[in-house]
N, CA, C and O atoms as CSV, one atom per row, in Angstrom:
chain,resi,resn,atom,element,x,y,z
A,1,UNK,N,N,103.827,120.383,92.541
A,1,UNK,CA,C,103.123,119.251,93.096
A,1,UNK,C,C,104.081,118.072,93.202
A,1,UNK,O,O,105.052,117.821,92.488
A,2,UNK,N,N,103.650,117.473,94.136
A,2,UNK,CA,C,104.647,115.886,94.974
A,2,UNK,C,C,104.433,114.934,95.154
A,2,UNK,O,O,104.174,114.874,96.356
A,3,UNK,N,N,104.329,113.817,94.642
A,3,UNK,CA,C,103.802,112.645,95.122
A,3,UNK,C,C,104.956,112.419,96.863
A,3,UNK,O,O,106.174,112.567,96.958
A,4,UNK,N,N,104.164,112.116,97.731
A,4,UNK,CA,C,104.589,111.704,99.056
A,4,UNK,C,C,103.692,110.413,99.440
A,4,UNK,O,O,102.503,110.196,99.204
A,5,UNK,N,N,104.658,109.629,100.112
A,5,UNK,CA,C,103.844,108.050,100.753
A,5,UNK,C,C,104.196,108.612,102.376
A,5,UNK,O,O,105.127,109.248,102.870
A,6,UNK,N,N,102.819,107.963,102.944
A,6,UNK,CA,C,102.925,107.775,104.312
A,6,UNK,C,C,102.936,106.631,104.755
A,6,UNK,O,O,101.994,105.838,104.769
A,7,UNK,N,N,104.243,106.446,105.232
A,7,UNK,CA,C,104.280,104.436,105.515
A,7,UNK,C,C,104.236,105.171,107.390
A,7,UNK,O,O,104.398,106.240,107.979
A,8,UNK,N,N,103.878,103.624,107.687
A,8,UNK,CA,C,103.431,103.757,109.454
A,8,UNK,C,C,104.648,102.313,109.885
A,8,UNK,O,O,104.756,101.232,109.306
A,9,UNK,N,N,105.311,102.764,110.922
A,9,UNK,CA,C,105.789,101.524,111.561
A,9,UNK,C,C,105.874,101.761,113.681
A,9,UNK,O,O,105.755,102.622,114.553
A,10,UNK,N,N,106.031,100.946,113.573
A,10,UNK,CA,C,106.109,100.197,115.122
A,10,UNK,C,C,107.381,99.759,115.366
A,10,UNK,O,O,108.312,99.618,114.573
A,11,UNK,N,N,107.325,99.548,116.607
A,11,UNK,CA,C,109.211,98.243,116.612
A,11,UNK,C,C,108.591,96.837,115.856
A,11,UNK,O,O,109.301,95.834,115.777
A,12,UNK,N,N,107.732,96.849,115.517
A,12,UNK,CA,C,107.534,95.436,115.609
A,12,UNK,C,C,106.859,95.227,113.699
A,12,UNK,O,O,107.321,94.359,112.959
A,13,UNK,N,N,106.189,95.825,113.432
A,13,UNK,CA,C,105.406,96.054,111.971
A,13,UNK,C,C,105.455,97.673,111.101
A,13,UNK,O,O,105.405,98.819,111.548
A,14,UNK,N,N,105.543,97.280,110.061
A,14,UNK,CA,C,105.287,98.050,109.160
A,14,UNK,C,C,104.293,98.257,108.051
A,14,UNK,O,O,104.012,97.308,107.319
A,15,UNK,N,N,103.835,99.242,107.909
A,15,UNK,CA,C,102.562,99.354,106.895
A,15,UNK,C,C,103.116,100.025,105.856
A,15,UNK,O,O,103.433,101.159,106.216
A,16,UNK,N,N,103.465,99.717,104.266
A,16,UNK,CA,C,103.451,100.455,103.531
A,16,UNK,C,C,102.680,101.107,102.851
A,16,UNK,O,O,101.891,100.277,102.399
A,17,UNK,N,N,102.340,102.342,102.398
A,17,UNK,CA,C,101.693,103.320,101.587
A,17,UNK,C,C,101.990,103.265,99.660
A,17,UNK,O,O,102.657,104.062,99.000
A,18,UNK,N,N,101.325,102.199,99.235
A,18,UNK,CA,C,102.157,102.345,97.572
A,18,UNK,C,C,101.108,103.110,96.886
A,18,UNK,O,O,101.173,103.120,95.656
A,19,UNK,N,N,100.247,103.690,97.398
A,19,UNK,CA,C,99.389,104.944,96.523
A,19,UNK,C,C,99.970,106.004,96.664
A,19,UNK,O,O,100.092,106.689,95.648
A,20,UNK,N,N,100.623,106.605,98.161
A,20,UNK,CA,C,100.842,108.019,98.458
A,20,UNK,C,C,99.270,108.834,97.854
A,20,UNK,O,O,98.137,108.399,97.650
A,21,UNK,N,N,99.947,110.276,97.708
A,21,UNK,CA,C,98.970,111.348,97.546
A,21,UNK,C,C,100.144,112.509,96.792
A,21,UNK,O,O,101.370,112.545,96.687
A,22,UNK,N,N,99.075,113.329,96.390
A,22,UNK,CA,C,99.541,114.492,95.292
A,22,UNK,C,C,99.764,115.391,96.138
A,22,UNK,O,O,98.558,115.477,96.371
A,23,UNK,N,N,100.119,116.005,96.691
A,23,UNK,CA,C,100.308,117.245,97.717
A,23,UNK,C,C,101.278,118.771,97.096
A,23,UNK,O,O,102.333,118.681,96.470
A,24,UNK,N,N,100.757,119.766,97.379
A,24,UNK,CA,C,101.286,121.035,96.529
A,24,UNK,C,C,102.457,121.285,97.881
A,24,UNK,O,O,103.265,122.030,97.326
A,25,UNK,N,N,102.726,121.178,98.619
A,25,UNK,CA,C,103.874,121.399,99.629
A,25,UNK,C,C,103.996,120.773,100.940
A,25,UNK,O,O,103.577,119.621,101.047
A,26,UNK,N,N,104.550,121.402,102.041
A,26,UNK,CA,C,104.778,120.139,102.507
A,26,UNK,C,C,103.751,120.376,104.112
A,26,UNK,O,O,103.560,119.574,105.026
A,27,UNK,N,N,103.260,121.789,103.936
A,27,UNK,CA,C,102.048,122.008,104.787
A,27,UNK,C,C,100.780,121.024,104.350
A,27,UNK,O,O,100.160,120.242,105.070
A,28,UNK,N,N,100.645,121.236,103.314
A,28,UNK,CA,C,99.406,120.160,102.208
A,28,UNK,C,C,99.859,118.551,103.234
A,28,UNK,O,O,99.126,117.783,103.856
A,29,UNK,N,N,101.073,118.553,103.063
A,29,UNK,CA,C,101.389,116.815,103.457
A,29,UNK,C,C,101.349,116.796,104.671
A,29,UNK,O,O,100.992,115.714,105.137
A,30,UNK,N,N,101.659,117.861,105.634
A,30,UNK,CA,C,101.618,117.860,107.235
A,30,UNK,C,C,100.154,117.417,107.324
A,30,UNK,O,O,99.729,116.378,107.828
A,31,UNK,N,N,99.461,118.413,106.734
A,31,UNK,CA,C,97.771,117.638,107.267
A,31,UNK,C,C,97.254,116.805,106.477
A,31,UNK,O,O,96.146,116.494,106.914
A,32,UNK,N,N,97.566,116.118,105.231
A,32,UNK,CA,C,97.620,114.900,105.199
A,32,UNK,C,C,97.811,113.650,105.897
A,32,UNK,O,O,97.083,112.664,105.785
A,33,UNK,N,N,99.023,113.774,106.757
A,33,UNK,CA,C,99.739,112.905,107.463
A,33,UNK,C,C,98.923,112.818,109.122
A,33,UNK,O,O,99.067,111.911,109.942
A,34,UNK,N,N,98.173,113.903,109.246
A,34,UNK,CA,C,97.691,114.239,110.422
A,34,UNK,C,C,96.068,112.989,110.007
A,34,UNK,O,O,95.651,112.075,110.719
A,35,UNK,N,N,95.648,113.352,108.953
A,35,UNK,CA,C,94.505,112.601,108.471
A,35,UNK,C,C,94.398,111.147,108.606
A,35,UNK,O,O,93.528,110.337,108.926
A,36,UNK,N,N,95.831,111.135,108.171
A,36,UNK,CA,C,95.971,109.913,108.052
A,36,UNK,C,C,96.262,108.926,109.349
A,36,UNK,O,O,96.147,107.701,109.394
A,37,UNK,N,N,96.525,109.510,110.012
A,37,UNK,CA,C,96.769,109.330,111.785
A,37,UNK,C,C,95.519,109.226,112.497
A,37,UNK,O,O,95.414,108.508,113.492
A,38,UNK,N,N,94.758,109.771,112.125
A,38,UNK,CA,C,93.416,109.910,112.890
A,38,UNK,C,C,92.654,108.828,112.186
A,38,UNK,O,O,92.154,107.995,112.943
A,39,UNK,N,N,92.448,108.653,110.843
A,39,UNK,CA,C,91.800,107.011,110.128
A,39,UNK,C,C,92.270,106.284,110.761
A,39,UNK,O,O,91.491,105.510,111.317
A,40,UNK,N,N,93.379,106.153,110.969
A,40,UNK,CA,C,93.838,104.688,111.673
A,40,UNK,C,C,93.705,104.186,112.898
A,40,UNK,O,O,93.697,103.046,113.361
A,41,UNK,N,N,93.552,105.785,113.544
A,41,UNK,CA,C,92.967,105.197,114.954
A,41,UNK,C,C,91.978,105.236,115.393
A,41,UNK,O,O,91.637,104.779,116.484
A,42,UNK,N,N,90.982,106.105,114.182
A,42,UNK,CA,C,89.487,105.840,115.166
A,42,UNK,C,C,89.159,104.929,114.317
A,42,UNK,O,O,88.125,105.428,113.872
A,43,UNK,N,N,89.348,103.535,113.538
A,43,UNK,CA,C,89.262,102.358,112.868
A,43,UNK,C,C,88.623,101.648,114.027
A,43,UNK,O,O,88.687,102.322,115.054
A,44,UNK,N,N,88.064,100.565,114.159
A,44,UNK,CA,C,87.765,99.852,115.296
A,44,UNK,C,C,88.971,98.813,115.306
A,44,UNK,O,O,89.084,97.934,114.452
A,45,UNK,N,N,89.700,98.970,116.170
A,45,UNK,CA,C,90.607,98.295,116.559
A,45,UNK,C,C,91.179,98.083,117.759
A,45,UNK,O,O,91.086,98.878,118.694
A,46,UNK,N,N,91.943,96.752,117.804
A,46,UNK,CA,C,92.377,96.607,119.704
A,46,UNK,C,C,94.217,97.044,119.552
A,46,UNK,O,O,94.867,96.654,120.522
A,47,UNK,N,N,95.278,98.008,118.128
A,47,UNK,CA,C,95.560,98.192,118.199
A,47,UNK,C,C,96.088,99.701,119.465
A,47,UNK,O,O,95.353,100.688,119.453
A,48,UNK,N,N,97.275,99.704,120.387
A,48,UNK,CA,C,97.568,100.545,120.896
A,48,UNK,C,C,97.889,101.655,120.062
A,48,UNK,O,O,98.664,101.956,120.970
A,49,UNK,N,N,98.060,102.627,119.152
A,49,UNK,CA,C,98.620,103.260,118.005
A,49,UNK,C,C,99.517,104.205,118.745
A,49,UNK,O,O,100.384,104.661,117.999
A,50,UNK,N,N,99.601,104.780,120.370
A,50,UNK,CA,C,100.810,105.681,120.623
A,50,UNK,C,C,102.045,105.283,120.363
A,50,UNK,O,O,103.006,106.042,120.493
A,51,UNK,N,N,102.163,103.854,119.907
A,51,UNK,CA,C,103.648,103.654,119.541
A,51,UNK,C,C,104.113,103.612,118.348
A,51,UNK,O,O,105.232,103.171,118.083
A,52,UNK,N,N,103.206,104.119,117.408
A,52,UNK,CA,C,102.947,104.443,116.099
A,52,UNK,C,C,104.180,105.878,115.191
A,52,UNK,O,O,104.330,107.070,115.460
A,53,UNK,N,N,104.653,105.221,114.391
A,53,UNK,CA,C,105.055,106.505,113.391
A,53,UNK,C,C,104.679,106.488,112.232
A,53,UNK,O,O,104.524,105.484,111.536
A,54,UNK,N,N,104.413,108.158,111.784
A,54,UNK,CA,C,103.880,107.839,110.362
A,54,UNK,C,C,105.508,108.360,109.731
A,54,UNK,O,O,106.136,109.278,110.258
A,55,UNK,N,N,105.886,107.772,108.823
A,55,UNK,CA,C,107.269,108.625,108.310
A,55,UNK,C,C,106.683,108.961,107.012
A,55,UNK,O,O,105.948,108.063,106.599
A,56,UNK,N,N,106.794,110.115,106.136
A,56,UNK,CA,C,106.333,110.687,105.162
A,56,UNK,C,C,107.878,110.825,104.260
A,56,UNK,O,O,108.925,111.329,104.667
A,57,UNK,N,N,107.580,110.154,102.831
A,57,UNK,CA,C,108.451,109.966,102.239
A,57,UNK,C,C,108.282,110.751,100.685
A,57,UNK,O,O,107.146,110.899,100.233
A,58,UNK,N,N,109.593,111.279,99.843
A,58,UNK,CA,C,109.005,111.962,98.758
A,58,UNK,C,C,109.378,110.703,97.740
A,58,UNK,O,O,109.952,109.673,98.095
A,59,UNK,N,N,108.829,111.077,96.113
A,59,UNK,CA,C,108.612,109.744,95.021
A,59,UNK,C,C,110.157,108.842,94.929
A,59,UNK,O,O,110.418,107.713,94.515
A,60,UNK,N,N,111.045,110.002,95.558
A,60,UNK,CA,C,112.468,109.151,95.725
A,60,UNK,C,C,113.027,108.005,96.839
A,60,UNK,O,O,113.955,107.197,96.869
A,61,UNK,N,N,112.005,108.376,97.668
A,61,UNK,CA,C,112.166,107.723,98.974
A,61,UNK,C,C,113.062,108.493,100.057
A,61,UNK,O,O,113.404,107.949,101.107
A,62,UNK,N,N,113.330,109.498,99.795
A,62,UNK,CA,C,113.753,110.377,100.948
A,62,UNK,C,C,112.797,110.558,101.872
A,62,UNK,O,O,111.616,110.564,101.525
A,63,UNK,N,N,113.226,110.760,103.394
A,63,UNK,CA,C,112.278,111.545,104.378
A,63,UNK,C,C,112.030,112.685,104.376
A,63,UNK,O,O,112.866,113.588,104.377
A,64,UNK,N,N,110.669,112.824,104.373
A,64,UNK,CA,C,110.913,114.629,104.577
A,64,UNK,C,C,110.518,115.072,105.772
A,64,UNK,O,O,110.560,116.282,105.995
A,65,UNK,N,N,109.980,114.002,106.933
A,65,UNK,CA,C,109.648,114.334,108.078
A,65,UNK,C,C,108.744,113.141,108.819
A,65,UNK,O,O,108.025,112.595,107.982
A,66,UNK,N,N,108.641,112.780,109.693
A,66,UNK,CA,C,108.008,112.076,110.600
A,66,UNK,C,C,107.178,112.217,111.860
A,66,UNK,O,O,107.667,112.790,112.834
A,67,UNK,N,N,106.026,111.756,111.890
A,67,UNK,CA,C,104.555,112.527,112.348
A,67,UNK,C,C,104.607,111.023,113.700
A,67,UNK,O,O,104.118,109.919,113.462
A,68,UNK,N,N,105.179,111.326,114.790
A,68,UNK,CA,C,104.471,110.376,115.940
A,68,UNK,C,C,103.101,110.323,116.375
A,68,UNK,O,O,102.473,111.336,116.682
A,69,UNK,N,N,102.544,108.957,116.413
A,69,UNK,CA,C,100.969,108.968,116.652
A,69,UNK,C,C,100.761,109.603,117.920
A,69,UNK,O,O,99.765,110.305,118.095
A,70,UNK,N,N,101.869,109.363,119.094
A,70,UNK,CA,C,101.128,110.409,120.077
A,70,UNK,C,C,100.924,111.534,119.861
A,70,UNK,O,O,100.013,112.237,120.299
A,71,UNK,N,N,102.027,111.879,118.943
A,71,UNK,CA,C,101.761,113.634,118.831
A,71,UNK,C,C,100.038,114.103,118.364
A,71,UNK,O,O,99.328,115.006,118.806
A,72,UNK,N,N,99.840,113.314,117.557
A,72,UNK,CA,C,98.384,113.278,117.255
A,72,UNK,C,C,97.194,113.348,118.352
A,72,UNK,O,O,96.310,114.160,118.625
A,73,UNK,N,N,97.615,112.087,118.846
A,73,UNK,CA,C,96.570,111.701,119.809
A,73,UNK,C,C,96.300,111.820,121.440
A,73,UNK,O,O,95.345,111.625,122.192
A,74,UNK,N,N,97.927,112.329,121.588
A,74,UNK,CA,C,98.213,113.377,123.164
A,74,UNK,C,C,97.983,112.559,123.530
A,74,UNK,O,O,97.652,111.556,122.897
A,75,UNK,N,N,98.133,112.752,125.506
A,75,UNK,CA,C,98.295,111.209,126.309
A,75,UNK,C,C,96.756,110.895,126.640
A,75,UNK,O,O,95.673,111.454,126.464
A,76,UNK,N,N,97.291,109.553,127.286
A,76,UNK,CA,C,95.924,109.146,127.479
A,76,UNK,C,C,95.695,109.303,129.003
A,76,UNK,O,O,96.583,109.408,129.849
A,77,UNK,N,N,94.335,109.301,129.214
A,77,UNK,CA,C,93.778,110.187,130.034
A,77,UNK,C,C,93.381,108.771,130.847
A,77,UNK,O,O,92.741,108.821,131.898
């Protein structure tokens, strides 16, 4: 088991994650990170979020991979 943070940034802002989550590997954290992509954008908000990254970090602060909000949310129609 892993503690991993999902911080979100933009060119412009950053959101840090100082709870993270417990995750048993790094499939566990892929759909974590997917979860966590989808809260944020069906939030009521007048944010655009396709320019969104979630970067997923382990308790050291290494990357272990990075989740683009479009990838989530595919184009817009």
């Amino acid at each position: 088991m892993t503690q991993v943070y999902f911080h979100c940034s933009n060119k412009t802002k950053v959101l840090v994650d100082r709870c993270g989550a417990v995750v048993d590997d790094l499939a566990e954290a892929r759909d974590h990170a997917a979860c966590v992509v989808r809260s944020l954008t069906t939030a009521r908000s007048l944010e655009d979020w396709r320019g969104w990254i979630l970067h997923v970090n382990d308790d050291l602060g290494d990357e272990l991979f990075v989740v683009p909000f479009a990838f989530v949310l595919g184009k817009p129609h």
